[in-house]
Each structure stands twice: as C-alpha cells, then as structure tokens.
C-alpha positions in Angstrom: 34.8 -59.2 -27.9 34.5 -58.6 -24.1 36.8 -55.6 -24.1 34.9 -54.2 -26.6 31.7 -54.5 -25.0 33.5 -53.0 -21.9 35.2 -50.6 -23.6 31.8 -49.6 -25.1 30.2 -49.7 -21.9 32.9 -47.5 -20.4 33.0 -44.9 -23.0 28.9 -44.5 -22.8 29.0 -44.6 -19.0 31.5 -41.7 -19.5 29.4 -39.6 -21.8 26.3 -40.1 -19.9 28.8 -38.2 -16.6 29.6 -35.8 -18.9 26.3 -34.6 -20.4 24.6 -34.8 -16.6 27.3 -32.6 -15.2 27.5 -30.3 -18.5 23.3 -30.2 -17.6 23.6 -29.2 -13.9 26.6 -27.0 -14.5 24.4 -24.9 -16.8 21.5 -25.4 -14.4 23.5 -24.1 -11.5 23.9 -21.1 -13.4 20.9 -19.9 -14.2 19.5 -20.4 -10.7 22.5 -18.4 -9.1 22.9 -15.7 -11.9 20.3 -13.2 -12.6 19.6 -11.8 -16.2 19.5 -8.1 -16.1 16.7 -6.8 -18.5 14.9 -3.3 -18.0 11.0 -4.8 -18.5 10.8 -8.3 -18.5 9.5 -10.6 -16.1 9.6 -14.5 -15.5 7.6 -16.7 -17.2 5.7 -19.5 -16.2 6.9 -22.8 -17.4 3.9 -23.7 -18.2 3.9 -21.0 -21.0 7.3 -21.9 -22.7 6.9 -23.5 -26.1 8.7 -26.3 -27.3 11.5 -25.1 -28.6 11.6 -22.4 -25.5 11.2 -26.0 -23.5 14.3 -27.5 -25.7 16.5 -24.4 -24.9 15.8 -24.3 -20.8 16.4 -28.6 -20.4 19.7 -28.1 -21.9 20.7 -24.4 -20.9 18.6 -24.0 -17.4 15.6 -21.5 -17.2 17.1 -17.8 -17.5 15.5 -15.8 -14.5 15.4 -12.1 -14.6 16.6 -9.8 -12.3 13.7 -8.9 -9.9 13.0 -5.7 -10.0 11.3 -3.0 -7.6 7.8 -1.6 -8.9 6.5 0.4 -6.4 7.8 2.2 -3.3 6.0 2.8 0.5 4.6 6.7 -0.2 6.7 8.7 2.6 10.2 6.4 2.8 14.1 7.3 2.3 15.8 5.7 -0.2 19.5 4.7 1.4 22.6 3.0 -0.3 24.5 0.5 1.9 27.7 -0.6 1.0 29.0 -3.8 2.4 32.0 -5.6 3.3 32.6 -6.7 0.3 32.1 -3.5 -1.6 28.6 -4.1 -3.1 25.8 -1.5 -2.9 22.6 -2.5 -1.3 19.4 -0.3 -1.7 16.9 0.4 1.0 13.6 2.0 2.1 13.7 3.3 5.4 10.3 4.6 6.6 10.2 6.3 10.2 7.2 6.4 12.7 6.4 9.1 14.9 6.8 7.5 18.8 8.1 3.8 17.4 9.0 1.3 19.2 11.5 -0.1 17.6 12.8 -0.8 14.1 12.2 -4.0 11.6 14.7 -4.7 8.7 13.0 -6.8 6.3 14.7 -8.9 3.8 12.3 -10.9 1.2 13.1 -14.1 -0.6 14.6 -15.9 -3.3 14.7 -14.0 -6.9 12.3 -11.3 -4.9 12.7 -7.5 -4.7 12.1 -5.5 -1.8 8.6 -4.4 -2.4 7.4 -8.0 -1.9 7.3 -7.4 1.4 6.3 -4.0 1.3 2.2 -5.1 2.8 4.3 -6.8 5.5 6.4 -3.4 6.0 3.5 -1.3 6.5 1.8 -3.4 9.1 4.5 -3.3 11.0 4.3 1.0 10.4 0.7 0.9 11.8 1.6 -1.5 14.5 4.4 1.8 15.7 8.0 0.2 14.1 9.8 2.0 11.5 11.1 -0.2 8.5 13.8 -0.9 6.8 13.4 -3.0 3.6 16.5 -4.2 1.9 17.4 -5.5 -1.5 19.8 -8.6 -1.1 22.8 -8.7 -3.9 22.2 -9.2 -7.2 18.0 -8.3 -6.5 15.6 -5.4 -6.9 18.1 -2.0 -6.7 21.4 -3.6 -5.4 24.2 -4.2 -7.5 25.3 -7.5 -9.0 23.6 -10.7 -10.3 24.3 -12.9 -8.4 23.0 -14.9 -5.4 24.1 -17.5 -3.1 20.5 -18.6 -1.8 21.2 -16.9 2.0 24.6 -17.5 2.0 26.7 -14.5 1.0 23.6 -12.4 2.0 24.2 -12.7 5.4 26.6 -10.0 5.2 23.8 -8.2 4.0 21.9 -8.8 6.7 24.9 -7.5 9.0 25.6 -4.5 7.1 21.8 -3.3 7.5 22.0 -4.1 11.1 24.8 -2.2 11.4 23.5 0.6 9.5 20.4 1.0 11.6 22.2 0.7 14.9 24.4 3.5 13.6 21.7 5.9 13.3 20.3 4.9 17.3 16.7 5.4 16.4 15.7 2.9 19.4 17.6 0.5 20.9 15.0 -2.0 19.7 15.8 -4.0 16.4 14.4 -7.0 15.1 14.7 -8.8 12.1 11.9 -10.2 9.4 12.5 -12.6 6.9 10.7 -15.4 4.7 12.3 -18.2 3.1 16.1 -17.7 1.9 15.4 -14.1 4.0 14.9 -16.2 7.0 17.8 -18.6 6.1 20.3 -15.4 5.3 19.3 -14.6 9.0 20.4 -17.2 10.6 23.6 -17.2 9.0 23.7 -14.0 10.2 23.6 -14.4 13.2 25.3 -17.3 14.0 28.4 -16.3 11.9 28.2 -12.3 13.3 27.0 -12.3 16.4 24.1 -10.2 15.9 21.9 -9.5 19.3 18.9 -8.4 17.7 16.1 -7.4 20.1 13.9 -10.2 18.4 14.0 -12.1 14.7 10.5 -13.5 12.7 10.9 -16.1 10.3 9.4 -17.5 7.2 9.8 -20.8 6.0 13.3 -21.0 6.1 15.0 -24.0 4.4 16.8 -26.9 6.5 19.9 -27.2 4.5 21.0 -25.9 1.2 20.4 -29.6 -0.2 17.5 -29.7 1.2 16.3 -26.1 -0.4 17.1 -27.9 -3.9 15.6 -31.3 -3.7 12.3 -29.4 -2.7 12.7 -27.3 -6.0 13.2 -30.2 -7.8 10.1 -31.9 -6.3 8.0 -29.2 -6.9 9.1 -29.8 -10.6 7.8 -33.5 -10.5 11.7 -34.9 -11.1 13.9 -37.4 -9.2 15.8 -35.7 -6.6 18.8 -37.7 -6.9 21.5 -37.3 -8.3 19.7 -33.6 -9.7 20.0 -32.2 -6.4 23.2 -33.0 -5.5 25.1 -32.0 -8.6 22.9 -28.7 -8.7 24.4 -27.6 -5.3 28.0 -29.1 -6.2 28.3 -27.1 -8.8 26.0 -24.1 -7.6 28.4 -23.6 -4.7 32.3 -24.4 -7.1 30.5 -21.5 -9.2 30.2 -19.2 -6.4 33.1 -20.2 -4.4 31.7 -22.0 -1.6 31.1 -24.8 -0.3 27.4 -25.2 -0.5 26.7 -28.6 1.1 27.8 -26.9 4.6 25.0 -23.8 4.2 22.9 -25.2 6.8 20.2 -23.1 8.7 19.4 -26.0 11.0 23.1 -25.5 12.4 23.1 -21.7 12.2 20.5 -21.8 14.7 22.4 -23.5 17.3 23.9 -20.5 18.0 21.0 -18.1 17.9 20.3 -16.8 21.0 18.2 -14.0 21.1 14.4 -14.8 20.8 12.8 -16.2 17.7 9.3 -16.6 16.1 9.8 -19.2 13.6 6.3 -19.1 11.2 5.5 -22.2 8.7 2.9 -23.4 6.6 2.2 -26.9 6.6 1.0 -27.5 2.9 4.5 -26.0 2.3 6.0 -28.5 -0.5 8.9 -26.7 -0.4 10.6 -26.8 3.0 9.3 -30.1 5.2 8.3 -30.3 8.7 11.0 -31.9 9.4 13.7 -29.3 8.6 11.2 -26.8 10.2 11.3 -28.8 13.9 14.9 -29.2 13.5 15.2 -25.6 13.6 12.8 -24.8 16.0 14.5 -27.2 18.4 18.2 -26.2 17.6 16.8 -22.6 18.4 19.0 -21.6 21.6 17.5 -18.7 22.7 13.4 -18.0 23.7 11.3 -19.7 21.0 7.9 -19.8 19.2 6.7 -22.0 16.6 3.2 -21.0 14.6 2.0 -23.5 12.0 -0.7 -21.9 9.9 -3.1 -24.5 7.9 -3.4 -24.8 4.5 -0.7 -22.5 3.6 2.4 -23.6 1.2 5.7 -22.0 0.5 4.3 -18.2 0.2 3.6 -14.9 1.9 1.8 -16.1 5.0 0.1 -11.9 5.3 -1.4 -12.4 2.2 -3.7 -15.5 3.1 -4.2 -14.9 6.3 -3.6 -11.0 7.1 -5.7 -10.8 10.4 -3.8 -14.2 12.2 -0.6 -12.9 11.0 -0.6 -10.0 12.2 -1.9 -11.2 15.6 1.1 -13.2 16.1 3.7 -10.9 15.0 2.2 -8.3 17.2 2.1 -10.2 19.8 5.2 -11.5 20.0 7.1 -8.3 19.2 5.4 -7.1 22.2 6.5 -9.3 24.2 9.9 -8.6 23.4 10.2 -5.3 23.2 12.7 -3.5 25.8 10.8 0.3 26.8 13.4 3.0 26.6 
C-alpha cells in the first residue's frame, strides 16, 4: 500500500513539473516572440474575456509586433545592417550648428516613435537624432527579442554607423528601460566610448526584469520567474540568468546620467543603486517623485529636460 501511495505521489509530483514547465515554456514564448499583424495592437488584460483569459493562462499572452505610426516631419529614413545580418531601421534628423548626436533606442515591445517627443527635445536643445528600431520591433526585421541582450549589437551597429558619417565628434546615447539595459551591455561587451549615455530605468538583472513583471501581475514570483527566464533564454540561445546590467556597468566608463522613478514597481531601488554605484566612470543619479516604470518627459517635461540639458552640457567636448 505504501508503494502505491508513493508511486502515486511520485507520478502527480511529476505531472505537476511537467505542466509548470509546459506553462512557462509557452510563456517564454510569447514574451520573447512577437506576432506580426499589419493593424492590430495589444490588448489590455483587463479586456480579455474568459475564454480569451483560458487561452493566454495556458498558451502565454500573444503580443504584436510594435509598429511605427508616425515619423519626425524633416528626417532620413536609414537601413542598418548588423553583425548578424539583420536590418535595423532608423530616423536620422540633422540640426543646423549641432552639437553633437543622440541615438535613441526605446523599450521593451516599443517602436521607435515612442521616443520621438524625447528626440525632438533634444533637436531644439541643437543635437541631431538618431532613433533606432531594435530587432524584431517597429521597422527592423525579425520577431524576436532578447530583452537588451542581443540588442546590444544594435546599439554597436548604430554607434558605428553615426561615427562613420563624422557629423561631430560628440555622441551620446539615450535609452529607457531594456533601451538603457541594451546599453550597458553595449558597452561593457564593445567598448563603446560614447561622449555621454542617459538612462531610463534600466533593470538590475534579467531575473530581476521578470519577477517585477510577474509582481506587477499580482502572482508569486517564485518558481514563475525563474523558469520564465530558463526557458526564455534555452529558446534564444543564451544563457539568460548572466544578462546582468548591474555587472555591465562595471565596466562603463564614460560618463552616465542614470534617471529613475521611485513609484517604479517595476525595477527596485535597489537594482537602481547597484547600478549607480557599479557605474565606473563620472556619474549622476536623478530620482523623480511619483513617477513609475514609464516615459519620465511625459510627466514631467520641464524637469526632464533641465536635467538632460544640463548634463549633456556638461559633457560636451567643443570642436
């Protein structure tokens, strides 16, 4: 009778591993592979129905490609090609008697014209832009994302591209959330010497990025998170646990003004002083109130662009 009972115990024990993994693997999925459609957007989870409900608990919410819908009036569309043989697509908008140029690179399952607002303050404040789709978003090819870590290459290539054309020895970098977290990887793993990087609530760890998605869903982290990024990372072919921004920015060295919003129930304050102080080069921190995971111009346009101004300005070499 007591082998049966274990037996029984085993074989449901089993199962259970099964089904969780089957459930993340599927999960995993989803979040790292786009849906390509022509019109649609995503929906709020709030307006599935319960049979739409059913489908994404089992099979993982599809999310849809994002897509660009509008464009900066006077801009050049460019095609990058990287390392790896994808296309990237880019505006590029010049400025007569700049000072320098800003790639901007925009967050997770975002297009390039998110951050077009961000793009033309920094046109008025005498920078030319260049705002990039990452692979698999807006006008670049593919589906797929790695959450910062494969679009670090991307990062390279448009640093490479604009240095190429020698507008101004002046470069910096702009990103916000797994924008800011593909810089880093960026330039820790390439070397990059931009003139000065701004970044947006970029995540701690890769794990970390996860659990605060699951939080923000109102479900244990554990053992969610964990499989999520197991198999998130075996399904991309790498190893996800070790995409860490915190360590990245050991190495960064050039100067660095790291923005965060303290309601942010996404990225802690934790992983945000972890990579302020692993920072090796010249450093800011700006903590703006009442601000979650988001586009800090939006809520506060006038502070924001203060402190970028300010900061590019002090770090900005005269030809």
């Amino acid at each position: 009778m007591k082998k049966i009972i274990w037996r029984t115990l085993l074989a449901l024990f089993l199962l259970a591993f099964v089904l969780i993994n089957w459930l993340a693997y599927n999960h995993a999925y989803t979040f790292t592979h786009f849906v390509e459609h022509p019109y649609r957007t995503n929906p709020e989870p709030d307006s599935l129905n319960s049979g739409e409900k059913m489908n994404a608990l089992i099979y993982g919410i599809e999310i849809y490609k994002p897509k660009t819908h509008r464009k900066p009036a006077h801009c050049q569309v460019i095609c990058l090609r990287t390392a790896d043989s994808l296309t990237l697509s880019g505006w590029l908008t010049k400025v007569p008697k700049a000072q320098g140029t800003v790639i901007l690179f925009p967050g997770y399952a975002s297009a390039k014209d998110a951050l077009l607002s961000n793009a033309l303050v920094f046109n008025r404040l005498g920078y030319h832009t260049l705002l990039v789709d990452f692979r698999g978003a807006g006008d670049s090819e593919g589906i797929e994302t790695t959450i910062g870590y494969r679009e670090a290459e991307d990062v390279r290539t448009a640093y490479r591209y604009i240095e190429s054309l020698q507008l101004h020895p002046n470069i910096y970098l702009f990103g916000n959330s797994m924008g800011a977290a593909a810089i880093l990887r960026a330039l820790s793993e390439y070397q990059l010497q931009p003139t000065a990087s701004v970044i947006e609530c970029p995540f701690g760890s890769m794990l970390a990025a996860v659990q605060g998605r699951v939080r923000s869903m109102q479900l244990p982290t554990f053992p969610i998170a964990e499989l999520l990024v197991f198999w998130g990372g075996w399904q991309n072919n790498y190893w996800a646990f070790g995409h860490q921004p915190t360590e990245y920015a050991k190495k960064v060295s050039s100067p660095t003004l790291l923005l965060y919003g303290n309601a942010d129930d996404r990225v802690s304050p934790q992983e945000t002083q972890t990579i302020y102080t692993n920072l090796a080069g010249k450093k800011k921190l700006k903590t703006f109130d009442d601000l979650g995971h988001e586009h800090f111009l939006s809520k506060f346009p006038e502070a924001w662009t203060e402190e970028v101004k300010n900061f590019l300005q002090a770090h900005t070499n005269t030809q």
